[in-house]
N, C-alpha and C positions, 0 to 999 in steps of 0.2 A: 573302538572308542576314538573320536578322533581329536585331533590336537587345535587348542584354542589359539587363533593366530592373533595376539594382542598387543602388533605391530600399532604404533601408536604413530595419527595424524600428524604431530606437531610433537619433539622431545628434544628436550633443553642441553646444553652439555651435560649436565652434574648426572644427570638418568639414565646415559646412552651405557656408562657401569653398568647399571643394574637390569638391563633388559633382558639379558640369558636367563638371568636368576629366575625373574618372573615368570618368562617363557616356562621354565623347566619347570615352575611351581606349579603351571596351569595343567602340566601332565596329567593326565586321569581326574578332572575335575570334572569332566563329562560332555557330551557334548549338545552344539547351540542348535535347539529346533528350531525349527519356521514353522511357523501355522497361519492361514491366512483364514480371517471368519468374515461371511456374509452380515449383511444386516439384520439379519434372522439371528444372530450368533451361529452359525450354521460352523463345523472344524471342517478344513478341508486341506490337502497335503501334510493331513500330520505326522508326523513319525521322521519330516524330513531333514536330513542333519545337513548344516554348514557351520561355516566358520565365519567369525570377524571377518570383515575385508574383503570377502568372497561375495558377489552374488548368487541367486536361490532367484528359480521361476517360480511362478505363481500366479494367482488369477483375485480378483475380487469381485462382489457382486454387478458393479456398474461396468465392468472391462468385456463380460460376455465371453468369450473363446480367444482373446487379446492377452498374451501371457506378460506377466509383467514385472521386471526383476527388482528385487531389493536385496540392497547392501547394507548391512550393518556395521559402522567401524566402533573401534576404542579409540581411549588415550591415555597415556602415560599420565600421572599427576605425579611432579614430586613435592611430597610435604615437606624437604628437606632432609641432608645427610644424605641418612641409606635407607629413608624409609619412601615410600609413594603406593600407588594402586592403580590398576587399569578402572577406566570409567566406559559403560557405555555411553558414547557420546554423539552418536549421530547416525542417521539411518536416509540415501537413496532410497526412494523409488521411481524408475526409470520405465518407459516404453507404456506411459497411460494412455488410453484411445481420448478419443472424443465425447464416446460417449458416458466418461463419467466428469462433464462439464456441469459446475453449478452442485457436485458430490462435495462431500465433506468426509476428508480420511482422517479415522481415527487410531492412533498405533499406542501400544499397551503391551508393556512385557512384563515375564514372569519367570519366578525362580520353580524348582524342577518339583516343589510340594504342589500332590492334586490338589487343585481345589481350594491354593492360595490366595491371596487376596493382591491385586498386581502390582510392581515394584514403582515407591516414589522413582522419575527420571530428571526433574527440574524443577526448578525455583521452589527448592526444599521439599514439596508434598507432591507435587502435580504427578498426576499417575496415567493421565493421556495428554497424548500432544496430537494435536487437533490441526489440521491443514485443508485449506480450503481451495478446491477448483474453480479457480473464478473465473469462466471460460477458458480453457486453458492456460488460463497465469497466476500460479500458485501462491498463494500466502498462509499468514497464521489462520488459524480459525478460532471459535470461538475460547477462549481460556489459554492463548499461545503465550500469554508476556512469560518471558524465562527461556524461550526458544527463538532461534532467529529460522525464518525459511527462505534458500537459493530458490531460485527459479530457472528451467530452461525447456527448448522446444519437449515437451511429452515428460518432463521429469522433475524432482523437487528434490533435494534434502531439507530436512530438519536435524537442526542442531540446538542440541542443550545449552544454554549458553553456560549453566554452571552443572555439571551430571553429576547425578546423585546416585543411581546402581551400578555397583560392583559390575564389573566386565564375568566376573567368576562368578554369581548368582546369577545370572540372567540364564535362562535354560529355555524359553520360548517366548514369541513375538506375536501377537494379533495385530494383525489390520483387517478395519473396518471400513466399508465404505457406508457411507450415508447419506440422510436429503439434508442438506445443508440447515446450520441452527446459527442463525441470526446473534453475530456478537453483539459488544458494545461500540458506539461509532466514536464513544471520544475518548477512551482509555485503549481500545484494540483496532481502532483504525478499521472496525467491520461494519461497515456502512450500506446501505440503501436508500435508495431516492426520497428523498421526504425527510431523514434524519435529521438530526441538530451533529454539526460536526464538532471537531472541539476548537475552532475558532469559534463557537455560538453562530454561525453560520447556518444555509440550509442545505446539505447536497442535492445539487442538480443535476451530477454527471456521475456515472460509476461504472467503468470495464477495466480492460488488460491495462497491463501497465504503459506507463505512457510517459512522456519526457518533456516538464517543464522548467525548460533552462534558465538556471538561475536558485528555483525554486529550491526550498531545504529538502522534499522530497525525491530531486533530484532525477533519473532518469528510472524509478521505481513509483511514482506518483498513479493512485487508483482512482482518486474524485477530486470535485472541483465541489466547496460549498460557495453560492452567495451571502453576501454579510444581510444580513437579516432588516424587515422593514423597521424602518427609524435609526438604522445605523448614521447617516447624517443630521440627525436631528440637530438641531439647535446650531448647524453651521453658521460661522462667521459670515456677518454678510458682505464684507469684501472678496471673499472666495466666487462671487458673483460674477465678478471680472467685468469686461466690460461690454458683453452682449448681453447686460441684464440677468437675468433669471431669478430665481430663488430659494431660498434655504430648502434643508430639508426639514420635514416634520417629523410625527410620530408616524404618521400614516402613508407618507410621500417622498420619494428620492431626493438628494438635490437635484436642482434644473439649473444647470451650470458648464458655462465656456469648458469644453475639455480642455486646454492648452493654452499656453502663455511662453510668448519667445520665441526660438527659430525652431522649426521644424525640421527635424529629421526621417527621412527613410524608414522604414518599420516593419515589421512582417505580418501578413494576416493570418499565418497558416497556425492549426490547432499547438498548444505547447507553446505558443512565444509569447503568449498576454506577459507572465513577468517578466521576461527580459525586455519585450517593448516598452514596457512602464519606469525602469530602471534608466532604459538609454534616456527616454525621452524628461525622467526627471532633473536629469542634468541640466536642461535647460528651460526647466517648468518653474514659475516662480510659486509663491502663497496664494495665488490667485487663482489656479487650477484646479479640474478634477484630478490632475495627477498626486497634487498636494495631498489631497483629501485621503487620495487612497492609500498610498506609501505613509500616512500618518495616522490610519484607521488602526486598533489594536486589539480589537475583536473583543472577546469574555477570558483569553487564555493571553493577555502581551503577547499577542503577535504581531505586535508594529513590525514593518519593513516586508512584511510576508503578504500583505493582499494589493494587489493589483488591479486596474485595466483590463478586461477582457480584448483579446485578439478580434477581430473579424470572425474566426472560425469559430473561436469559444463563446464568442456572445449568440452564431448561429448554434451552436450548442446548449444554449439558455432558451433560447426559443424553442429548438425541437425538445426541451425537456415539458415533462407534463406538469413542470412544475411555474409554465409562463405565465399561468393566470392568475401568479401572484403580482405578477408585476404591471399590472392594469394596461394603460396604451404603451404597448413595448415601439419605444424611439430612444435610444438608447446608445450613449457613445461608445465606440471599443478604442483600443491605443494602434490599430492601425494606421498608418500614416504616411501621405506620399506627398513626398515637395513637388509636383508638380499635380494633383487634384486632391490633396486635401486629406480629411479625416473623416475614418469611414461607420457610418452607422447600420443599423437597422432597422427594419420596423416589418410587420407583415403585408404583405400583398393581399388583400382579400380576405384580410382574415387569416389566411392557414400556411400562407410560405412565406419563409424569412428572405428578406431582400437587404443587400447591402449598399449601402448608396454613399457616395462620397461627396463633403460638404466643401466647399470651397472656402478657403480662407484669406482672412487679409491681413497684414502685418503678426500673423501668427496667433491670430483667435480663428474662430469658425466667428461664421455669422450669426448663427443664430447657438438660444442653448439647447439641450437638451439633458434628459434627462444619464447618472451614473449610478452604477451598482458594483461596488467593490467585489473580486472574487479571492479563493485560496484556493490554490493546489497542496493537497497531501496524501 
């Protein structure tokens, strides 16, 4: 019978007393199986004992002959005084192949009755925590709010944010791999091309995580939505500036000066559209697409949050299949270089994006063209 090791993550002063106690109480409580099931529900390594804390190899359906270790930890809770409880709190899996990219892992634990029904682990009831391979860069999956998920090269923790099973009931674990099941995009951030994000946006872009600096998403960022047709509707027509252009409609961008003021330096490359937007608002007056978009606030108040597309992310708007919403794509991004200008788009031929740079004079472009606010989340 082996000994539950219910060495806790994270324990406060008031609890470091009582850890022998617990220890000692966990004696002959029994000990913690692994079992890891196919998609099939298929049982396979059962009977295997480890411990809290310890990794346990193992295999799942999409991993093939790729052994794959998971660690299961606790933690101390104290409820005050001399009372607390170990929780399961959070479970490694470490050394995934590739080829369970685009798999959906599902983990589910159970106390030692056959044929139980498996133990709530978070957000009060939830009885799976659901983790999605999004090519390699792990997140929640579908039903994860109440669990946060780490990412790293071949490996994932989920963590409980509030654990609800006893460290001392849990007596075995399922993982499942499976084909991925479509969250929600604007409550679980599980998104695919085409969605409405929860900006009211439309995603155009969705892979590994990626880093737009600035952005609230931070250096964990998975899509990019565009703000939606009619988002400028009914702009001010001084926003026009003074190369002309036009409002936006119901059915039409605005066509409007990007910039107003002295231009600055900027970067094209993928991930800088909000901070390009941010520098160069500093010296963007009301007369700007910069205006327009830094003051855009989507369906959810996310003023301050959508932006300027980069060079790379407006090429990123184009190669999405989603460019034939946007009719003749000529289209400003917040690239910008004081010696040639502000740099656009539009397709060569029909089918490749070309970035061309418009020359300006006293700090408009010459001519307008058309803007489309984006958000990183």
């Amino acid at each position: 019978m082996s000994i539950l090791n219910f060495a806790p993550e994270h324990e406060d002063k008031k609890a470091r007393s009582w850890v022998l106690v617990f220890v000692l109480l966990a004696v002959g409580i029994g000990a913690f199986y692994l079992k890891t099931t196919l998609a099939a529900n298929v049982s396979i390594n059962n009977g295997l004992s480890v411990e809290f804390g310890q990794g346990v190899s193992a295999t799942a359906s999409c991993s093939g002959s790729s052994i794959l270790t998971l660690t299961p930890n606790s933690t101390f809770t104290n409820t005050g005084g001399s009372t607390g409880s170990f929780y399961f709190k959070s479970l490694t899996v470490s050394g995934i192949p590739s080829s369970c990219n685009g798999q959906d892992f599902n983990i589910s634990a159970y106390d030692s009755n056959t044929g139980s029904a498996p133990l709530a682990l978070f957000n009060g009831s939830s009885t799976i925590a659901a983790v999605w391979d999004n090519g390699g860069s792990f997140q929640g999956g579908h039903g994860f709010i109440g669990s946060t998920v780490s990412t790293s090269n071949g490996t994932f923790t989920v963590t409980f944010n509030t654990p609800v099973a006893l460290a001392s009931t849990v007596s075995k674990l399922t993982l499942q791999s499976l084909n991925h099941a479509a969250g929600d995009c604007v409550t679980e951030n599980i998104c695919a091309i085409g969605d409405t994000g929860p900006g009211g946006g439309v995603v155009f872009y969705s892979g590994a995580a990626f880093s737009e600096t600035g952005a609230t998403c931070g250096a964990n960022c998975h899509y990019l939505e565009m703000a939606p047709t009619g988002w400028g509707n009914n702009k001010p027509s001084s926003l026009n500036g003074s190369c002309g252009g036009s409002s936006g409609t119901a059915t039409a961008d605005p066509y409007i000066c990007p910039l107003s003021g002295t231009l600055i330096n900027t970067s094209t490359s993928f991930g800088s559209g909000f901070a390009n937007t941010q520098t160069l608002s500093a010296s963007a007056d009301s007369t700007s697409g910069i205006y327009l978009c830094t003051h855009y606030a989507g369906t959810d108040s996310s003023a301050g949050q959508w932006f300027l597309p980069s060079g790379d992310e407006l090429a990123a708007l184009w190669n999405s299949s989603l460019n034939t919403k946007l009719g003749n794509f000529w289209y400003w991004s917040s690239s910008v270089s004081s010696t040639s200008g502000i740099e656009y788009g539009f397709p060569n031929s029909g089918s490749t994006f070309q970035g061309y740079s418009n020359p300006y004079s006293g700090g408009y472009a010459n001519n307008p063209h058309a803007i489309r606010a984006i958000r990183a989340f």
